[in-house]
Structures are given as structure tokens and as C-alpha cells.
N, C-alpha and C positions, 0 to 999 in steps of 0.2 A: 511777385507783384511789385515793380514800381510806383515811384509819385513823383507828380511833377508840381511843384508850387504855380498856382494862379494868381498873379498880380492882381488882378481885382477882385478876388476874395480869397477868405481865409481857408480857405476851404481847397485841399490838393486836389487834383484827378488820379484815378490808377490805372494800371494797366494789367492784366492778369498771364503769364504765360501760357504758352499755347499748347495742349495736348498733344504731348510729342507721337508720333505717328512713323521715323524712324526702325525699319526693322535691320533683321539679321546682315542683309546682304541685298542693297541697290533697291528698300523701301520694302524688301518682302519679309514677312515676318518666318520663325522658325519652322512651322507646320508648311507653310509655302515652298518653304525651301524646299523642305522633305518630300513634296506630293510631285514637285520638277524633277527633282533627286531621282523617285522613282520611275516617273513617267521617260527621262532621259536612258535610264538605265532599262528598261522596258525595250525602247527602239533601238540602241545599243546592241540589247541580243537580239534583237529579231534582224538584224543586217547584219551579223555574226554568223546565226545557224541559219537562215532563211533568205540572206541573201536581198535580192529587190522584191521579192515577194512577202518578207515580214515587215517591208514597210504597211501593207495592209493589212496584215495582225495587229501589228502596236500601233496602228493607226485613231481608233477607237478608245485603247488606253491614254494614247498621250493628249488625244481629245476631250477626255473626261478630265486628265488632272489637269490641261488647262481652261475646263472650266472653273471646277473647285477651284482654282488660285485665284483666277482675274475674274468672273463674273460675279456680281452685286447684289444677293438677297437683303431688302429691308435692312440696308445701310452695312451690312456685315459682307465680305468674302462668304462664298460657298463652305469654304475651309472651316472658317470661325465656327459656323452651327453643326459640327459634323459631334465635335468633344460636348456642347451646350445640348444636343440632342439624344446625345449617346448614356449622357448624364443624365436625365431628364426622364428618358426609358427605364435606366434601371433602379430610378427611386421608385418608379411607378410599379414595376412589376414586384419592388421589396415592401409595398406598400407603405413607404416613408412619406406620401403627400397627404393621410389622413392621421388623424391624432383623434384619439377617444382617450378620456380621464376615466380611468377604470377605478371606480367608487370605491369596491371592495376591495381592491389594493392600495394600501398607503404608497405613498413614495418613501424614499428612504429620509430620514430626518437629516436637515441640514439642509435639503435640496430646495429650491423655486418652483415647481414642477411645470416647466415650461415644456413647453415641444420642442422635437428634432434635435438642434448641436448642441440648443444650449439648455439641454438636461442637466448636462454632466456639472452646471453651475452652483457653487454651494456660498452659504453664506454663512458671514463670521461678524459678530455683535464684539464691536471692540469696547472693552470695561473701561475705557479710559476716556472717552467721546462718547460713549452712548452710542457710536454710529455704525449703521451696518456697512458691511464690506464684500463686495462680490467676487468670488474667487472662480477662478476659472484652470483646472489643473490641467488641461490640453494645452491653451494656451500663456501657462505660467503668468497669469497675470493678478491682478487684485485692484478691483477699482470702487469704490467711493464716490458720492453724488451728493451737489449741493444747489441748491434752489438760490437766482439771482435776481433781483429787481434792479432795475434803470428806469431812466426816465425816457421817455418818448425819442430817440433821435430826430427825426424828421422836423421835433417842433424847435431845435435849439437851433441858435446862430452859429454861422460858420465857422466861427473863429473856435467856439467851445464845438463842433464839431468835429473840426479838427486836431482840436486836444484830446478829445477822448477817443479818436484812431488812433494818435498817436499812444496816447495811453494802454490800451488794449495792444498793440503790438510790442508793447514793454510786457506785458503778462504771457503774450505767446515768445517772447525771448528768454523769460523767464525757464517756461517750460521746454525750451528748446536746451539751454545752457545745464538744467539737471543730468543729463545722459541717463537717468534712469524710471523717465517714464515713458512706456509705452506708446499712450494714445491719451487725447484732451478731445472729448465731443461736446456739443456743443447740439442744443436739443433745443429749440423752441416749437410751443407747440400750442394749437385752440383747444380750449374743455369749455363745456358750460358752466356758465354763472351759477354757481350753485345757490347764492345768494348769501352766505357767509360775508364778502366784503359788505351786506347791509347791518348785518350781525353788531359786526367787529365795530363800524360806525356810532351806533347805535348804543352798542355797549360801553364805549368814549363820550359821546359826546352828548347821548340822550338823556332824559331825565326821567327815571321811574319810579314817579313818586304814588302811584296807584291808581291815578285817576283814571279815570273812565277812558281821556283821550291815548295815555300814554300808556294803557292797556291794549287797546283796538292799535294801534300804532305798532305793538311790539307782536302783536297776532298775524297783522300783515305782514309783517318781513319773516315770521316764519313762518307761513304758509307761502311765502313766495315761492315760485318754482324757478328753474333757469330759464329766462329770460333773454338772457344776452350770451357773449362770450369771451372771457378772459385769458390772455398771453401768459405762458408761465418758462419761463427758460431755465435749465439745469445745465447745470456745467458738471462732468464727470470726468473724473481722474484717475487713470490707469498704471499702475505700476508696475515695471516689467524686474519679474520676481526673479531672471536669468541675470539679468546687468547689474542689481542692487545683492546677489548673494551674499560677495563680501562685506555688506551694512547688513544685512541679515543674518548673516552667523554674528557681526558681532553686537545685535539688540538681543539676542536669545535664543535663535533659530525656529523652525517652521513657523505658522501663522503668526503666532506671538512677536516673533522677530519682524516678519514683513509688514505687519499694522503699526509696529513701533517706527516704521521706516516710510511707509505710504502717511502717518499722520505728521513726519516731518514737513512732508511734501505737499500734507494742505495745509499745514501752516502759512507754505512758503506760498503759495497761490491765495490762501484771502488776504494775505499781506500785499500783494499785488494787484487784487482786485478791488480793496481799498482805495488803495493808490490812484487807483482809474477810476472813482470814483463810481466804484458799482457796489453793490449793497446785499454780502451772501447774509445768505441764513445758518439756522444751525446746523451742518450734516446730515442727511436723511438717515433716519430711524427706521428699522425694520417696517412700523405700519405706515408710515408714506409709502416708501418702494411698495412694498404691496397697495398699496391704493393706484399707484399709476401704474403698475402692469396690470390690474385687472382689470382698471378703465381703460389701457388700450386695448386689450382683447374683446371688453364689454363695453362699449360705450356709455350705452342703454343706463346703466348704471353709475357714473362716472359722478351724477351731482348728489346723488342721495349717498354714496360713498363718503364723500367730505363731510358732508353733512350729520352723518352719524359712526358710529365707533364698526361698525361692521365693515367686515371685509379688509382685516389688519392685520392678517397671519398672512406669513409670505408661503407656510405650508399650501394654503389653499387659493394661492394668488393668481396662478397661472388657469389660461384657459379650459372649458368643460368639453370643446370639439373647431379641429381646425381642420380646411379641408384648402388642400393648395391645385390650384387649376394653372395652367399654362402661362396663364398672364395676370392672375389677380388669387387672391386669398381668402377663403374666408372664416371669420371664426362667430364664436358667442351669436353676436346681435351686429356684425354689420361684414361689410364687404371692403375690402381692402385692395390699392394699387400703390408700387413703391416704382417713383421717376426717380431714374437716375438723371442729374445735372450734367449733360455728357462733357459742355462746353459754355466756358464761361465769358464772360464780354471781351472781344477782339480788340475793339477799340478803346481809349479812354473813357472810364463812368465816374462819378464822382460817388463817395462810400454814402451808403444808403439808398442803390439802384435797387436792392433787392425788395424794396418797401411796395411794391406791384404782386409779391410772393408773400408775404409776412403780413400785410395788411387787408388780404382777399378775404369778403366777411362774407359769413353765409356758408364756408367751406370746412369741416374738419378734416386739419392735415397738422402732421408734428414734421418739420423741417431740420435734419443735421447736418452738419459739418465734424466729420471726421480728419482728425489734425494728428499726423503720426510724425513724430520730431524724428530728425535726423540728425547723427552726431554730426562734427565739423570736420573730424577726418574722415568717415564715412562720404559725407558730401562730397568733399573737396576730388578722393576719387570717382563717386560717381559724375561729376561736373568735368573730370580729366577724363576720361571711357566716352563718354560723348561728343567730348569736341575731339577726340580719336575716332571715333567712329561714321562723323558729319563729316570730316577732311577725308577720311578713305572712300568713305562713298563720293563725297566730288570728285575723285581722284578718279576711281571708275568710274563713274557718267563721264566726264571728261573722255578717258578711252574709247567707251562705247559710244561715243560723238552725242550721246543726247545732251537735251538743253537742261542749264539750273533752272532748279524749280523755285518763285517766290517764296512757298508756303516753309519750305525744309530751309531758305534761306532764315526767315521768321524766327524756324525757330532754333537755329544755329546764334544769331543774335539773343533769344532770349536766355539761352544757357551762358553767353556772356555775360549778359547781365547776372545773371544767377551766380555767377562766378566773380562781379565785381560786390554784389551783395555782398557775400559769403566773407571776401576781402576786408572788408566795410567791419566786421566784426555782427553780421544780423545771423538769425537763424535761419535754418530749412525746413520747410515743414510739405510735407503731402497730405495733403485735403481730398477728401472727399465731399460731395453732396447730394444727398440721400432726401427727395420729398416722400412720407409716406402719405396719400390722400386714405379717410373713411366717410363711408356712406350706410345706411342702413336697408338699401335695395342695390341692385345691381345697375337702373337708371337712374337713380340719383349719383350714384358712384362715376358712370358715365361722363353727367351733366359738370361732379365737381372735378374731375380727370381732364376734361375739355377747361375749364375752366382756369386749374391750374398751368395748364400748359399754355393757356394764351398769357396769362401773369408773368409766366417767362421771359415769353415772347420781348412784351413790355420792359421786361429785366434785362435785354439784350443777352439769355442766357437759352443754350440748349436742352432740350430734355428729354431723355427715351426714357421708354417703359419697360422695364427689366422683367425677360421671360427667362422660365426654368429655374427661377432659383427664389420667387417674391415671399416663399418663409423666411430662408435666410434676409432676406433685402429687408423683410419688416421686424424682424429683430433688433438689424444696426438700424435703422433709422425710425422705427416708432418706442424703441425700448432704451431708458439710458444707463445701458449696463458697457459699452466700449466696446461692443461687438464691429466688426470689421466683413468685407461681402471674400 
């Protein structure tokens, strides 16, 4: 992402690099290759053993796999939905797209008791923070979560707008320069008003001095129900338990060692988030995390949760029945769709275009960003493999007489840039963006599905709806545990 200063306000523009769309060999990706590979080699023998007459044997073949390569289903190659479909069948038939919580069987202690990958999730209460710690032993990782407040962007001046982008991309430099964290998400999400912020008010600044009015006063706010809806963002910190070893055998080895080594690393991010003038809280404690996963499984329940001490064992946190359909999810008390952000603004937008998406009221959706750092030497080769691989390809279009294409020029310019970035001494980071939308009918879900995708629109961003896979997709993007698709 570039910025260019605007003389008449304080305020830069960006520009977002383009989803690179480069494959193996002259724009075609691997399987493409493979299905010409075959289809060549098909006609190959049939003009071998068959002479001019196997050209109308392999005729049929080589017709099909040049459909699979170049013909265009619902934005994907033929190709692309053969592995997404093949995948998709055989969770269905292993019966991996329902989940029932079998009452009479505990789970084993330690665990989340979440559905699908992320069973195998265990959690570690570190004695030294109080904080809990999600461990994930497939993918060696250990991540920690912490609740953020800011203030409104949209209502500041440009000038303090532009200091706190700037500032914020000091904390993702931060996290870039570790080399040992995995993944920074980055979760904002709608829950109801539970009425707690009337509480808290009240418990400050009111007077309870018995009177009849300051009685009836303190009755109304807690009989109040949700009402409204409140923004809550979590920042979680993933530590990659394979890069940090050597800090880890020497804090003490196994979890002991890796929480001595992930609590350096949220030191070193609220120290940074300070800086930037954002405002953590404590470390989520076992019964927070369990309160947001079970309100995102159960909605229904999300404001009486806060509100009272129940539903704070992470044993019992995870959903009671989740049934995943082709294109949507559903669990507990509502119905679920996870949009992937396919593409993000071509053109210049100035920071806080996405306020069309984050400020859609009326809608429950938890919106992340998935930020996987990349070291500098890592980068710096993959930034050299690419402008090797742009120049061979124009080399051969060149031969094969076809014309340069603008879009592949785009984004041979934007790996420059990436590459003068990098120079610069800035980080790399791979983002992702994950909408999860909830509804509590399948037309309401519809209604706020439509709706988030027009907010897009608005956002000058793109967004499909991610089929075959919307367990895993609501995972990383409605759960802030640093899950990845």
C-alpha cells in the first residue's frame, strides 16, 4: 500500500496493490498447466497409434480440458471448482459438515470445544498475566487477545488522521521486525447493547442516595434491554512457536517457555499501541473468551451473557449444533455468511473508505483483517521470483506475438513498488479480509448479505461469498483465535 501527500490536506491518499493473478506459465496457473499437459499428450498418442483417425478420439478429450482451463464458472475457471468440489463431497459424505455436542461425553479438559479444525485447540491460563492463551498444536502456534478502544476516526481532523495512520503502521512495523510472530488479526465486530455502558455511567457519576427518584433510575437501567449496538475490536497476537524455539528452550521449554516468550511480545505491542494513541485493556481472561465465542455461535444470548456471570467456562463455550450448507452456516440461534474481500480499491482512497462497511447499522457482522508478516529476507526473495517470473512471461508473449496486457503491467509496477518499500526499511505484510454477516432467519441473513455487499460497493471494494468451506471461513473471521482459511 502506497501514500501520496495531499497539499491541501493533511490527510494522504493510498493505494492498495493489486491481486496478483500471474500463474505458472503465460497467466495459467498450475492445474491448468496440467489439464493442457494432459489433453496435449492425449492427441499426441492418438496421431501416434491412430494416425488421422485419432484425431477424432482425442478430439473430445482435448475439448473438455479446454474447457476446464478457459471457460468461466461464477468468476472461477472450470479447473478451480473441480479440488473446491471434490473437497466439499467428501466432507459431506465423512459427515464433517454437522456437529452435534454430545452432552454425555465431556470433551477432554483443556480443550474450547469448538467444531471441525479447531477442536484440536487447547488453552493455557498463564500465572503471570492472568491471561488466557490459545494453543494450537497443528499449527504450532500460541495466540493471546486483547480488547482496543479509539475514538471515532471519521470524526477527527485530517491532520490527527493522518497521525494515527501513521501511527498504526509503526505497530504493524513493529510486528513485522519480530520475525517471530506468526499472525496480528484484527476483529471488529456489532454485539448488542447490553446496557452495561448505562451501569458503568451510573455507577460513576450517579447518586444513590436512596431516594425514591435515584431508586426508579437505577431500576430502569437494569431492566433495560439491548437497545442499540456497540463496536468492540480485539487485536490478537499469534506466535509462531517453530521461529521463536530457540527463545523458548531458553525461557524453560514447552508452554511455560512459549508464554514467557508470547508475553514479551505483548508487551512489545501495547507499548506500540500506546504510542498510537489506542487504549488496550487487560489480556482476555478465560471467561471473556468464552463469552465471545459463545455469542458468536449464539447470538440470541450475547447481551444477557455480559450482563451476568454465566456462560464463563471456556469448557462449555463452544457451540450446541452447527450444520454447514454450501454457501452459509448455521449454528445455535442464527444463520451465518462469511464474504471474502476479494479486491480492494484500485484507485486512490483516502484511510477510512471502509467506514460504509464498519458503520452499516442495523447489521450483525464481525469484520477481520488477517496480517501474516513476512520476514525481509523471505520478502526480498519473493519480490526477486516475481519480477523473474513478469520479465519471462513478457519474454514469451513477446515470442508468441501476443500484446502486453495493462492489468499484468499494474501489477509488475506494484511489486516495484513493494520492492522500493522493502528498500525503504518498511514491512510486508499479507492481509487478508474476512466479513462474517449473522442473522437469526435465513431472510434476514439474505437482506443483511445484500446489504453488506452494497457497503462494499460504497468502499470501492470487492466481495464474494465463500462456498465449501463457510465453517472454516467463520472461524477466522467471526472468532479471534488467528485462525487463517
Amino acid at each position: 500500500m502506497a501514500g501520496e501527500q495531499n497539499p491541501d490536506r493533511g490527510l494522504a491518499p493510498v493505494k492498495f496493490s493489486r491481486l496478483t493473478r500471474r500463474g505458472l506459465l503465460l497467466g495459467l496457473s498450475l492445474p491448468q498447466v496440467i489439464v493442457l499437459g494432459l489433453g496435449a499428450a492425449a492427441l499426441i498418442g492418438a496421431l501416434y497409434t491412430a494416425g488421422g483417425q485419432g484425431l477424432l478420439l482425442a478430439g473430445p478429450v482435448c475439448g473438455l480440458c479446454a474447457l476446464l482451463v478457459w471457460v468461466p464458472i461464477s468468476g472461477r475457471k472450470a479447473i478451480e471448482w473441480i479440488s473446491l468440489a471434490g473437497h466439499w463431497a467428501l466432507r459431506v459424505v465423512l459427515g464433517q459438515t454437522v456437529y452435534r455436542w454430545r452432552v454425555t461425553k465431556p470433551r477432554p479438559a483443556g480443550t474450547l470445544a469448538l467444531p471441525g479444525d479447531a477442536a484440536a485447540l487447547r488453552q493455557y491460563l498463564d500465572p503471570d498475566t492472568g491471561a488466557v492463551m490459545v494453543h494450537d498444536p497443528h499449527r504450532a502456534t500460541l495466540t493471546a487477545l486483547v480488547e482496543v478502544t479509539h475514538p471515532s476516526f471519521i470524526l477527527l481532523d485530517p491532520d490527527e488522521q493522518q497521525r494515527r495512520v501513521t501511527a498504526w503502521g509503526r505497530v504493524l512495523a513493529t510486528v513485522c521486525r519480530s520475525g517471530r510472530i506468526a499472525r496480528l488479526q484484527v476483529l471488529e465486530r456489532t454485539v448488542p447493547d447490553s446496557g452495561t455502558g448505562l451501569e458503568q455511567w451510573w455507577a460513576a457519576h450517579g447518586t444513590d442516595d436512596g431516594s425514591w427518584v435515584a431508586r426508579t433510575y437505577a431500576e430502569l437501567i437494569e431492566r433495560a434491554g439491548p437497545t442499540a449496538e456497540r463496536h468492540v475490536t480485539t487485536l490478537s497476537l499469534s506466535l509462531d512457536m517453530k521461529a521463536a524455539a530457540r527463545a523458548i528452550r531458553s525461557a524453560g521449554h514447552g508452554m511455560r517457555g512459549a508464554a514467557a516468550v508470547l508475553r514479551a511480545e505483548m508487551r512489545t505491542l501495547t507499548t506500540a499501541l500506546r504510542a498510537a494513541d489506542l487504549t488496550p485493556s487487560a489480556w482476555y481472561a478465560p471467561g471473556q473468551l468464552a463469552v465471545l465465542l459463545r455469542s458468536a455461535y449464539d447470538p440470541a444470548v450475547a447481551a444477557t451473557l455480559e450482563r451476568s456471570a454465566l456462560g464463563r467456562d471456556l469448557a462449555t463455550a463452544g457451540p450446541v449444533a452447527v450444520e454447514e450448507t454450501w454457501d452459509r452456516l448455521r449454528s445455535d440461534s442464527a444463520y451465518h455468511v462469511v464474504l471474502w474481500v476479494s479486491e480492494w480499491p484500485r484507485s486512490q482512497v483516502y484511510p477510512g473508505f471502509l467506514a460504509p462497511i464498519l458503520l452499516s447499522s442495523g447489521v450483525r457482522r464481525a469484520f477481520t483483517l488477517l496480517y501474516d508478516p513476512v520476514r525481509a529476507d523471505q520478502a526480498a526473495r519473493d519480490i526477486r521470483k516475481k519480477k523473474t517470473g513478469y520479465l519471462s512471461d513478457a519474454a514469451q508473449r513477446a515470442k508468441a506475438g501476443q500484446i502486453e496486457d495493462a492489468e499484468q503491467n499494474a501489477e509488475y509496477r506494484d511489486v516495484l513498488q513493494q520492492e522500493a518499500d522493502l528498500i525503504a526499511g518498511h514491512g510486508v505484510l499479507r492481509d487478508i479480509g474476512l466479513i462474517a454477516v449473522s442473522a437469526p432467519t435465513v431472510d434476514e441473513l439474505d437482506a443483511a448479505v445484500a446489504a453488506l455487499e452494497q457497503a462494499a460497493v460504497q468502499a470501492s471494494c470487492e466481495t464474494r461469498r465463500l462456498v465449501g468451506q463457510q465453517a472454516q471461513a467463520f472461524t477466522a473471521a467471526a472468532l479471534p483465535l488467528g485462525r487463517g482459511l
